[in-house]
Backbone as a ProteinNet text record, in pm:
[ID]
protein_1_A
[PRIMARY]
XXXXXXXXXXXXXXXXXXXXXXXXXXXXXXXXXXXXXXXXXXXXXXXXXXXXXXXXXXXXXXXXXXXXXXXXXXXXXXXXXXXXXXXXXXXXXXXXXXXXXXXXXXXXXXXXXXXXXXXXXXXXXXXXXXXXXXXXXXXXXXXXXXXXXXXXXXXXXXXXXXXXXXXXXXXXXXXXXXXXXXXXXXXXXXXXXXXXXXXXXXXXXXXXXXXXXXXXXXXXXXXXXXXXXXXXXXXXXXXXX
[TERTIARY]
84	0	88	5.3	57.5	115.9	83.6	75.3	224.3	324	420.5	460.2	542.2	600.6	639.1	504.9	552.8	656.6	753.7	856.4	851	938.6	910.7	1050.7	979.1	1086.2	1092.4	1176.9	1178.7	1183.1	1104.6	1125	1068.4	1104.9	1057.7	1051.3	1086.3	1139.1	960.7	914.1	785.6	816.6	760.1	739.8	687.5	671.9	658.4	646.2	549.2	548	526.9	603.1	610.6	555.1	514	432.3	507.3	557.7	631.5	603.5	630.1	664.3	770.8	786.1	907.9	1071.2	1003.2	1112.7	1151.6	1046.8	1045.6	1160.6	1283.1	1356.9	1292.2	1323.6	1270.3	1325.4	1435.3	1524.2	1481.5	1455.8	1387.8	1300.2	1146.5	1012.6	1040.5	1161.4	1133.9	1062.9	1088.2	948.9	1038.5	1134.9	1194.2	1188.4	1233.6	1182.8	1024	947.1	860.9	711.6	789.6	675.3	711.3	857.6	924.5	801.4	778.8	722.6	583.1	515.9	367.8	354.4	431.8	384.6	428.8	483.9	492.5	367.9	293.6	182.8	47.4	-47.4	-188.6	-204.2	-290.6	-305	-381.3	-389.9	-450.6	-589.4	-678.4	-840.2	-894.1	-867.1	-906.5	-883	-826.4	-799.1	-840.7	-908.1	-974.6	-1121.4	-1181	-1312.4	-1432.7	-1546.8	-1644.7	-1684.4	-1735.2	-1794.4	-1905.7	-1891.2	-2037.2	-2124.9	-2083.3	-2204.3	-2227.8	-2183.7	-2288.3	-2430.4	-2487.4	-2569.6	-2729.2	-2769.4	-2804.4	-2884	-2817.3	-2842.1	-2785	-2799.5	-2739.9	-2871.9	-2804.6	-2858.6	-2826.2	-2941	-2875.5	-2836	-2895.8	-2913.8	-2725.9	-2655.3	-2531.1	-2439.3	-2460.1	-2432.8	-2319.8	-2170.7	-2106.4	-2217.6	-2204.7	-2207.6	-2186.4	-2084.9	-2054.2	-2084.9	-2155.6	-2256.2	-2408.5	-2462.8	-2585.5	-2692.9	-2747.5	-2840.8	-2774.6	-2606.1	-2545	-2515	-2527.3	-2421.1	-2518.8	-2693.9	-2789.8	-2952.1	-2990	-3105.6	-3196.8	-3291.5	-3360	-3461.6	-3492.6	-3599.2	-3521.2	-3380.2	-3270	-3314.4	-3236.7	-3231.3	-3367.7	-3455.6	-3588.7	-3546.9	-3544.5	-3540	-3443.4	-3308.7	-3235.7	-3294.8	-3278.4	-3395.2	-3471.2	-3586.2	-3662.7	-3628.1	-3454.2	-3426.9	-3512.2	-3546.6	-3612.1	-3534.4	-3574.5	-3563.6	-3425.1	-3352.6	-3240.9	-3162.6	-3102.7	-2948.9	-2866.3	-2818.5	-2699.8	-2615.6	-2639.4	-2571.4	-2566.4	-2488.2	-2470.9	-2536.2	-2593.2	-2653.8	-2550.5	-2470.3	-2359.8	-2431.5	-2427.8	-2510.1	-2432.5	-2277.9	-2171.2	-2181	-2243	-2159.3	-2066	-2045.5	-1935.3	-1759.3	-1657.1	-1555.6	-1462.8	-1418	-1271.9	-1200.1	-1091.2	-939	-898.8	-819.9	-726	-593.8	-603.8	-491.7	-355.9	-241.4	-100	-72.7	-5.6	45.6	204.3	216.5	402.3	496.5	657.5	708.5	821.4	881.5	1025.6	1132.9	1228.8	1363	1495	1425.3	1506.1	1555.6	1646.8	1673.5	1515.9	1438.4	1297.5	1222.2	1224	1139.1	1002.2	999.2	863.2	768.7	635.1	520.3	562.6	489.3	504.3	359.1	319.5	192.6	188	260.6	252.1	207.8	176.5	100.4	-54.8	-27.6	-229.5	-262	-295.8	-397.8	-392.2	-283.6	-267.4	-302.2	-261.5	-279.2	-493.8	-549.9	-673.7	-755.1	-669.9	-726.6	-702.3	-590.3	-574.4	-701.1	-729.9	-841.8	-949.4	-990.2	-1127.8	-1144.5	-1026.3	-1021.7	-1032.6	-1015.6	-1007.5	-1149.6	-1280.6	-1405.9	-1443.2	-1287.5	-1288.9	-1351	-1471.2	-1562.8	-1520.4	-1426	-1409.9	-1259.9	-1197.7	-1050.7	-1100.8	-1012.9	-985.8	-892.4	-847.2	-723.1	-660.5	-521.3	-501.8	-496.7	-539.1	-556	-397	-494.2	-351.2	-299.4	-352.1	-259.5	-162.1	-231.3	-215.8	-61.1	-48.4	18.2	8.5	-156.8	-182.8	-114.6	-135.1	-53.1	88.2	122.5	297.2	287.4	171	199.2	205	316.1	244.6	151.4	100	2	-24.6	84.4	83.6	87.8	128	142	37.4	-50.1	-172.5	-278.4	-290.5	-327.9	-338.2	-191.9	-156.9	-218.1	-165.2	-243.3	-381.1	-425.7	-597.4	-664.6	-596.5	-637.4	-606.2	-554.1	-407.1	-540.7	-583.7	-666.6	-806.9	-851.2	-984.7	-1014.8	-861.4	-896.1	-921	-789	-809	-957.5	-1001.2	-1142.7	-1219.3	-1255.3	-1372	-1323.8	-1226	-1156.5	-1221.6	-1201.9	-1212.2	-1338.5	-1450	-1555.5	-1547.4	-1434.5	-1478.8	-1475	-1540.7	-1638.1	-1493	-1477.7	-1339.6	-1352.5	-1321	-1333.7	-1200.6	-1218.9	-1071.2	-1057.9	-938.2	-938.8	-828.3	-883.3	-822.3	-757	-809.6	-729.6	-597.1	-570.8	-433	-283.4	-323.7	-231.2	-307.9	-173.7	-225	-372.7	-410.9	-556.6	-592.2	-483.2	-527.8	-489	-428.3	-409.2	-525.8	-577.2	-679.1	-813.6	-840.6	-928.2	-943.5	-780.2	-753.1	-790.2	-786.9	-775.8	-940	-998.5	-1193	-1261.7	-1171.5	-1248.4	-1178.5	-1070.1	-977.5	-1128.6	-1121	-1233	-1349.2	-1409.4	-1511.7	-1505.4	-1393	-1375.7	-1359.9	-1275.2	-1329.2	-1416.8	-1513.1	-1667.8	-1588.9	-1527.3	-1511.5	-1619.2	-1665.4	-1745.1	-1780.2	-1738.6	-1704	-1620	-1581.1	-1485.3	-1492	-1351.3	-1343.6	-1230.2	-1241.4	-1170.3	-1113.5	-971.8	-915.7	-955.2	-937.8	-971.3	-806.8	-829	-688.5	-589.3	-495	-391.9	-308.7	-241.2	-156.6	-250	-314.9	-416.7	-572.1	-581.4	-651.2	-778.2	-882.1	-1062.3	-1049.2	-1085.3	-1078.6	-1233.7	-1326	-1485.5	-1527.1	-1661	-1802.1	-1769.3	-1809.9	-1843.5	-1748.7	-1586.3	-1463.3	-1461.7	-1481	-1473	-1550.6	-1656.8	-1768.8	-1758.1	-1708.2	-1689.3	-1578.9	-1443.5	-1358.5	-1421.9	-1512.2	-1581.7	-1652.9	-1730.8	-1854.7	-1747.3	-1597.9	-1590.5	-1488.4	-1433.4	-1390.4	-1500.5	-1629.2	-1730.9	-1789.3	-1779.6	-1813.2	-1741.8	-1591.9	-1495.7	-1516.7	-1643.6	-1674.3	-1829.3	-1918	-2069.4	-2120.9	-2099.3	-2219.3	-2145	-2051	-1976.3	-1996.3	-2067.2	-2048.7	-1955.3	-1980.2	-1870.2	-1845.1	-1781.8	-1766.8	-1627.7	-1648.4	-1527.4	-1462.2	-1310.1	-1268.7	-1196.3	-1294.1	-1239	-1210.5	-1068.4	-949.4	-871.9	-900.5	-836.2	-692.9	-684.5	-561.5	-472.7	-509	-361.5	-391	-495.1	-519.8	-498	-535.7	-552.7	-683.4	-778.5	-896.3	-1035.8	-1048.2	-1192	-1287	-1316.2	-1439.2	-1542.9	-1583.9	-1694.7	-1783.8
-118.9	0	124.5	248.9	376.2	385.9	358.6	413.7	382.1	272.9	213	133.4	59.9	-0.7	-59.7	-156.9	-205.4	-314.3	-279.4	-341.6	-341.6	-440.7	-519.9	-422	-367.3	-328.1	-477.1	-469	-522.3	-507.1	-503	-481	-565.3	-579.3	-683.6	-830.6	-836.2	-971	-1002.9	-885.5	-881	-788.5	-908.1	-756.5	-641.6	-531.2	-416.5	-339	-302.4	-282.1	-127.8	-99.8	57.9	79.6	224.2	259.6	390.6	379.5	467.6	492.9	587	615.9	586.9	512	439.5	550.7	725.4	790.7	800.6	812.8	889.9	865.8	907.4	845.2	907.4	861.6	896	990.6	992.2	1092.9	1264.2	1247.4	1340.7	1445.7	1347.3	1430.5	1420.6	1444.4	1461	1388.1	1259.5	1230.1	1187.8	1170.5	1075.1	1216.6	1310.6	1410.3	1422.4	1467.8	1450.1	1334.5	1210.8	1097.4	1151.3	1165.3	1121.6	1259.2	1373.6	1432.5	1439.3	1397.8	1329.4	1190.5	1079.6	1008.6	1050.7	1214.1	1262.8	1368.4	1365.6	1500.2	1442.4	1486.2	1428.1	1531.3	1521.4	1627.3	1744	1849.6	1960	1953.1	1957.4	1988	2039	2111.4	2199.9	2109.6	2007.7	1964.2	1849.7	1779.7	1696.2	1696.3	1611	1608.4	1638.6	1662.2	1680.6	1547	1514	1390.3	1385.4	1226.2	1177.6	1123.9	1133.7	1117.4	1249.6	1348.1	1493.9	1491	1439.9	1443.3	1515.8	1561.3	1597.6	1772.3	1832.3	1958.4	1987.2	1841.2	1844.9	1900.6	2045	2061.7	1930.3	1851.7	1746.3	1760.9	1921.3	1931.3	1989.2	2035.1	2093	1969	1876.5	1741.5	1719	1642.6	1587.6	1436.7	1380.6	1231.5	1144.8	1143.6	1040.8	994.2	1110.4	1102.6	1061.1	1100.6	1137.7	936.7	952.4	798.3	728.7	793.1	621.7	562	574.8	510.1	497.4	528	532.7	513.9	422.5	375.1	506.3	490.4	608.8	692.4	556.3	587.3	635.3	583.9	642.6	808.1	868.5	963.3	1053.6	1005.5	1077	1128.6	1011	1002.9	1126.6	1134.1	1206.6	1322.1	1379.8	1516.9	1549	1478.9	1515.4	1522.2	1501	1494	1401.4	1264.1	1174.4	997	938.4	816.1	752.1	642.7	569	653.8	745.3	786.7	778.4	668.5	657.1	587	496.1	382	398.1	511	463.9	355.6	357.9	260.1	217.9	114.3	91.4	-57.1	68.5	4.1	6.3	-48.9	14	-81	-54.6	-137.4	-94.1	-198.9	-190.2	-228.8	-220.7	-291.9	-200.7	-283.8	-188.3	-273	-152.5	-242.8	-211	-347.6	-326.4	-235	-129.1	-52.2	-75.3	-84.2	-86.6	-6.6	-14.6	113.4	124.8	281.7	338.9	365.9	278.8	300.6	392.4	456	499.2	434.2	463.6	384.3	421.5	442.4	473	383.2	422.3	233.8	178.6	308.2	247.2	223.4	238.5	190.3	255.2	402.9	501.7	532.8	530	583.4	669	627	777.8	798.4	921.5	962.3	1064.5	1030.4	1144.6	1123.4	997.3	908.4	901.6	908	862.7	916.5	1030.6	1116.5	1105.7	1031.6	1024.6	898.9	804.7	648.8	653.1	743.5	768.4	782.8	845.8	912.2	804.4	720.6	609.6	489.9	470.7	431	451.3	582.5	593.2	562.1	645.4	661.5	511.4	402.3	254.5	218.4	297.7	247.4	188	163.8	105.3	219.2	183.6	271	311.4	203.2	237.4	164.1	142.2	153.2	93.5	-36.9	-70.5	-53	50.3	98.5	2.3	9.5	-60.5	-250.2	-280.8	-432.3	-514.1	-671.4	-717.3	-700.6	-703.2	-607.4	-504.8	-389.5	-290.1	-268.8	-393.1	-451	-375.7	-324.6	-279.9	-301.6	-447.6	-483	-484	-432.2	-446.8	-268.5	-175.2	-48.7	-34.8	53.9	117	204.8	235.5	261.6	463.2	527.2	628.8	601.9	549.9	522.5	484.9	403.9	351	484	558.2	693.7	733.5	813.4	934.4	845.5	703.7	615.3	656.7	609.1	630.4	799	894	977.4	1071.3	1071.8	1091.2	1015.5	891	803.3	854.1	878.3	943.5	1047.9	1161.7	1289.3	1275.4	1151.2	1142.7	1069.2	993.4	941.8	1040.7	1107.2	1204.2	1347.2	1344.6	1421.6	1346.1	1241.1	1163.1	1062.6	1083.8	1061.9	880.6	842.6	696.2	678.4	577.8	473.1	399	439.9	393.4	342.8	185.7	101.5	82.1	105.5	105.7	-39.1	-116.1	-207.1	-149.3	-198.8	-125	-261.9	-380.8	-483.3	-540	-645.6	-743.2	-647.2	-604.9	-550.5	-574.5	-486.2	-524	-417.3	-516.3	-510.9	-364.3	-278.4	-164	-24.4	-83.9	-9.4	-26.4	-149.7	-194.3	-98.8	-89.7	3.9	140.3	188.1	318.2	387.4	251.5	242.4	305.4	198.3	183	343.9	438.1	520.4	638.9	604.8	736.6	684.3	600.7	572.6	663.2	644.9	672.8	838.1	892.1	1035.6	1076.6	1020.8	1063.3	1056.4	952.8	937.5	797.9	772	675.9	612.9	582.8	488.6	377.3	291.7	130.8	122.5	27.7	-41.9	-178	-235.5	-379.5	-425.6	-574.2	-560.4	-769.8	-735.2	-880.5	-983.2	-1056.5	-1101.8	-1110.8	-1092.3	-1163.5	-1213.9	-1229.1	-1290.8	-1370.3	-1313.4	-1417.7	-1487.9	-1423.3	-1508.7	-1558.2	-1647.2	-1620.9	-1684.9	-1640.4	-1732.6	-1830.2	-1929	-2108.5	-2124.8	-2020.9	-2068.6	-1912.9	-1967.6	-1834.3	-1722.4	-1762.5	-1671.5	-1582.8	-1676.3	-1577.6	-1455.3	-1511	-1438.1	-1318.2	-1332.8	-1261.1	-1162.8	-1215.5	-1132.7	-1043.5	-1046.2	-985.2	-859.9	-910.4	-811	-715.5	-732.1	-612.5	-542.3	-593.5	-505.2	-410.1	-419.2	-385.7	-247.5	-321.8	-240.8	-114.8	-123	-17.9	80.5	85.6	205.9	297.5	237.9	287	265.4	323.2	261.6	313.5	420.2	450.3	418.6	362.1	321.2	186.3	139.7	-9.1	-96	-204	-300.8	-407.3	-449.6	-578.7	-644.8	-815.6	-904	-920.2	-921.1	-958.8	-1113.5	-1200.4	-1338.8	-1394	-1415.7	-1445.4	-1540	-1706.7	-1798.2	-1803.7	-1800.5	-1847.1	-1815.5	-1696.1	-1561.8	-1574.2	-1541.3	-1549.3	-1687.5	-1826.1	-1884.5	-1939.2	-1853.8	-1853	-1847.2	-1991.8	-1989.1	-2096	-2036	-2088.4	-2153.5	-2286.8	-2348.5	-2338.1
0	0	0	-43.6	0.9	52.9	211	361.5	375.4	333.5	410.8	482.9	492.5	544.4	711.4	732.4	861.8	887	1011.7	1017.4	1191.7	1260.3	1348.6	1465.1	1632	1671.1	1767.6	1888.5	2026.6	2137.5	2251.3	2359.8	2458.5	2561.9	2652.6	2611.9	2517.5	2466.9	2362.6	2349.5	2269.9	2143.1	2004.7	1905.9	1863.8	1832.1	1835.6	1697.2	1634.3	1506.9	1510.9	1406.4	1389.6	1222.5	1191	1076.1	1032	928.2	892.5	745.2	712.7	532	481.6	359	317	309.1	287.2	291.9	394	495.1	607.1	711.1	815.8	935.6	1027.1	1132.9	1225.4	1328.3	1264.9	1363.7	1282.8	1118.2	1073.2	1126.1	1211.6	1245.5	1382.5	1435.4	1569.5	1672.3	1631.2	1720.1	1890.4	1899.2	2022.9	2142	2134.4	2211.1	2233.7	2082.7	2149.3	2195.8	2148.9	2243.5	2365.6	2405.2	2536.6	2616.9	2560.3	2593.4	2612.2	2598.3	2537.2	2656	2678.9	2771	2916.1	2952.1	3042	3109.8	2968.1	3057.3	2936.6	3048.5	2977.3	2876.7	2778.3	2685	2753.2	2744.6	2777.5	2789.6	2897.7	2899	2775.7	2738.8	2652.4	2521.8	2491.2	2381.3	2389.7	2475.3	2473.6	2419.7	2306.2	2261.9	2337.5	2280.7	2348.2	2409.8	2542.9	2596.7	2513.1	2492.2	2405.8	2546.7	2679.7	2741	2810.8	2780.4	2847	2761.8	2768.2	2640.2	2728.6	2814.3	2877.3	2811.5	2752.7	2722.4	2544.3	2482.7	2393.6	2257.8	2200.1	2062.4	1963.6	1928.1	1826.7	1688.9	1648	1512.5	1497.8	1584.7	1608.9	1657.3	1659.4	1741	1595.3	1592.8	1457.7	1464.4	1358.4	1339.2	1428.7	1487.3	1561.8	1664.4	1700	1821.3	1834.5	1731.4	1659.3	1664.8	1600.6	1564.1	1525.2	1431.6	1413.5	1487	1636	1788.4	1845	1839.7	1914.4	1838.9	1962.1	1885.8	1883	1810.8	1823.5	1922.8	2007.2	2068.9	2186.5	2210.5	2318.6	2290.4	2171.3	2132.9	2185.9	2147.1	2183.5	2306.2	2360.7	2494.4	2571.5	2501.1	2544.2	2498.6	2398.5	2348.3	2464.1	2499.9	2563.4	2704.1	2739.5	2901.6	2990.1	2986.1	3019.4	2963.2	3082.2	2982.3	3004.7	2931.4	2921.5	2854.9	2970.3	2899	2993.8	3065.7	3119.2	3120.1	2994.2	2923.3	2784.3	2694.6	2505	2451.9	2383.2	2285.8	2192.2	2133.6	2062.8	1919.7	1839.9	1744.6	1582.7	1598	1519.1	1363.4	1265.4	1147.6	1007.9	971	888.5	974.2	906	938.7	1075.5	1145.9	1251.6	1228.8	1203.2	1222.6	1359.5	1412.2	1483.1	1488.8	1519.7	1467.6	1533.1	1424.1	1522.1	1589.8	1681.7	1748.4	1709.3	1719.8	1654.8	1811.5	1695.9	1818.7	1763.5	1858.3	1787.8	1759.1	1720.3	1784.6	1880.9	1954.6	2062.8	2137.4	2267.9	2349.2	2431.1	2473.9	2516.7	2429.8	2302	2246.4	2238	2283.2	2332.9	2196.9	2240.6	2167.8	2051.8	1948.9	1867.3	1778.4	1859.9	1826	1680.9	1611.5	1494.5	1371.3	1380.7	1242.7	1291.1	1389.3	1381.7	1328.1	1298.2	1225.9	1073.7	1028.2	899.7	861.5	958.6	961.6	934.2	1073.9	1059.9	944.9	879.3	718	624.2	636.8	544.4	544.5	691.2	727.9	667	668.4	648.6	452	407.3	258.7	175.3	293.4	262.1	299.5	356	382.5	537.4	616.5	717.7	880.3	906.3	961.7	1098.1	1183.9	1324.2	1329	1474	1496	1669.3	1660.6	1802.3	1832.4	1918.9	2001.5	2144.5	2135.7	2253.5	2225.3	2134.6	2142.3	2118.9	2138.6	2108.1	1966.6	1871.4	1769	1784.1	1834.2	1873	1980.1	2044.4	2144.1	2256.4	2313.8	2412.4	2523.3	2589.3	2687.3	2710.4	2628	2667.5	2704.6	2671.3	2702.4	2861.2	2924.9	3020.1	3030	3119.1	3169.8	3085.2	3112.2	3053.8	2894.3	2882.7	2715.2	2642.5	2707.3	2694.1	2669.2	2767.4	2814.1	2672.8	2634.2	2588.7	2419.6	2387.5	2228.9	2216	2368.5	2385.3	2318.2	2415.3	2343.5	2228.2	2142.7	2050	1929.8	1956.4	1827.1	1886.6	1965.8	2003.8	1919.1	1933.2	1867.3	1713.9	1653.3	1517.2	1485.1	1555.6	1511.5	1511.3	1594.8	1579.6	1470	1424.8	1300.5	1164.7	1188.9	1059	1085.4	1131.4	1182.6	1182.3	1274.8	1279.4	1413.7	1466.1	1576.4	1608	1739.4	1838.3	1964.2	1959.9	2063.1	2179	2234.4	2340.3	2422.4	2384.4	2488.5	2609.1	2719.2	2870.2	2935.9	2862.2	2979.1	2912.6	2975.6	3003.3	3045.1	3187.2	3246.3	3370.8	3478.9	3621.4	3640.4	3728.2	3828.1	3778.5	3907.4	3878.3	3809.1	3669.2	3576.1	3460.8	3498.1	3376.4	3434.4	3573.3	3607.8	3613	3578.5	3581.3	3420.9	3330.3	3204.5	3200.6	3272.9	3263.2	3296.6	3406.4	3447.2	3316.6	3246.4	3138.3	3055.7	3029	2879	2919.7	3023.1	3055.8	3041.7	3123.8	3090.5	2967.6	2793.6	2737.6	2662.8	2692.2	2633.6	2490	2504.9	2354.6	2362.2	2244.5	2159.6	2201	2296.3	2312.8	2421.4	2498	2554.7	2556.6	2555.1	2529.3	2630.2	2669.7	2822.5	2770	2770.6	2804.9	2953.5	2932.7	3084.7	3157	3275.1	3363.2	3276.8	3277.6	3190.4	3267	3414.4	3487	3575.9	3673.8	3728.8	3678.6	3626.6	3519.9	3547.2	3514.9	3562.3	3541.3	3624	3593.4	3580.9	3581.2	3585.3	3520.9	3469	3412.6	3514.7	3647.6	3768.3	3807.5	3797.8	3794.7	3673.3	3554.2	3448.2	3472.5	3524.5	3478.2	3611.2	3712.4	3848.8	3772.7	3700.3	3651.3	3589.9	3475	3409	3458.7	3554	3590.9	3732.2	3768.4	3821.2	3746.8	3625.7	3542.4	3495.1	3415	3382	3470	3582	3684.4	3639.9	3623.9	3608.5	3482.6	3395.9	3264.1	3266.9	3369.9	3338.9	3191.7	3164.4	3102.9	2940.7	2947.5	2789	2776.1	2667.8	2604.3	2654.2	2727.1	2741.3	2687.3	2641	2552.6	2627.5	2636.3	2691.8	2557.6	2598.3	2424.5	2458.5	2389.1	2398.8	2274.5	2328.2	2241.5	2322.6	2321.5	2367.3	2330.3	2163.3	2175.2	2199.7	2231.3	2271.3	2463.1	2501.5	2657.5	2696.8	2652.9	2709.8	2809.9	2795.2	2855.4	2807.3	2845.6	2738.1	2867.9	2951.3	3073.4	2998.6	3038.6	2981	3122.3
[MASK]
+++++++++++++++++++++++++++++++++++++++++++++++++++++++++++++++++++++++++++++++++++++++++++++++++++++++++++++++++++++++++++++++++++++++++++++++++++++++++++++++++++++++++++++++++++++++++++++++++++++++++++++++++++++++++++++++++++++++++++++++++

């Protein structure tokens, strides 16, 4: 394709795929200063999207797309219009295709984030028909992020989705306990589209009841956003009968 050339970094004894333009170096766009800068400070209030759950006092006719009846059933909508009714849970009613998106690394000796393609990567996306973007996954190689890094991907592809009007699912798990919850309440603050949640990875559910105890206390840290379990045996290992 266009877009370039993915090629394989290493760290933690895990691979690591980076997205680059075939001219492009990386020592070129600056990026090793500034990821390094970027997984040190949250993005600015002010530059964070509008919440898709203030919806409370919302003009709909001024509302973008992404918010609007394609993410919500209609009778929700009424509902919200009229300040009454089921609005404290998104309606998540998404079709057409998501990719798993990679996440960029630099090349540095850490191996740090590099947020300077999304928005372009975003646009390659959409110009290909592909309607939404799961952030964070194991594609993505969510879990090997820390916790800030995770953060700063999360919202960095938030901003480019709602730029490029696509439907963005965040996975928050396969890390510790309580980074995966810290993950549940960031989503929730910035209103994404979806959330999607690995189960346990080292200690892992041996039964339904474990699993499912994992999940809803997971789900609390994000009520009013879509939750979805992402079950994927062959990579987790966990498939409860």
């Amino acid at each position: 394709q266009n877009i370039g050339n993915l090629f394989f970094k290493n760290k933690r004894g895990i691979s690591r795929h980076s997205f680059l333009e075939p001219k492009d170096s990386l020592s070129a766009i600056n990026t090793v200063e500034e990821s390094r800068h970027l997984t040190k400070r949250a993005i600015p209030q002010s530059e964070v999207p509008a919440r898709t759950e203030d919806t409370s006092n919302i003009n709909w006719s001024n509302v973008p797309r992404y918010a609007t009846k394609d993410l919500m059933d209609e009778n929700k909508v009424m509902d919200v219009q009229k300040g009454i009714g089921r609005k404290s849970v998104t309606f998540f009613d998404f079709k057409g295709l998501m990719a798993p998106v990679f996440t960029c690394f630099n090349d540095d000796e850490q191996k740090t984030i590099n947020v300077t393609y999304i928005d372009r990567y975003a646009k390659w996306l959409k110009s290909k028909n592909i309607n939404g973007v799961l952030v964070n996954s194991i594609t993505g190689e969510g879990p090997t992020l820390g916790l800030n890094e995770r953060k700063v991907n999360a919202e960095c592809w938030w901003r480019a989705a709602i730029e490029n009007n696509l439907v963005m699912m965040l996975q928050i798990g396969g890390g510790p306990v309580p980074d995966v919850l810290e993950m549940g309440s960031f989503a929730e603050e910035l209103g994404v589209h979806s959330v999607c949640c690995l189960p346990e990875i080292f200690y892992k559910p041996r039964s339904v009841d474990q699993l499912v105890a994992y999940c809803k206390a997971v789900a609390k840290t994000c009520k009013s956003r879509p939750f979805f379990y992402y079950h994927i045996p062959r990579i987790t290992n966990v498939n409860c009968k």
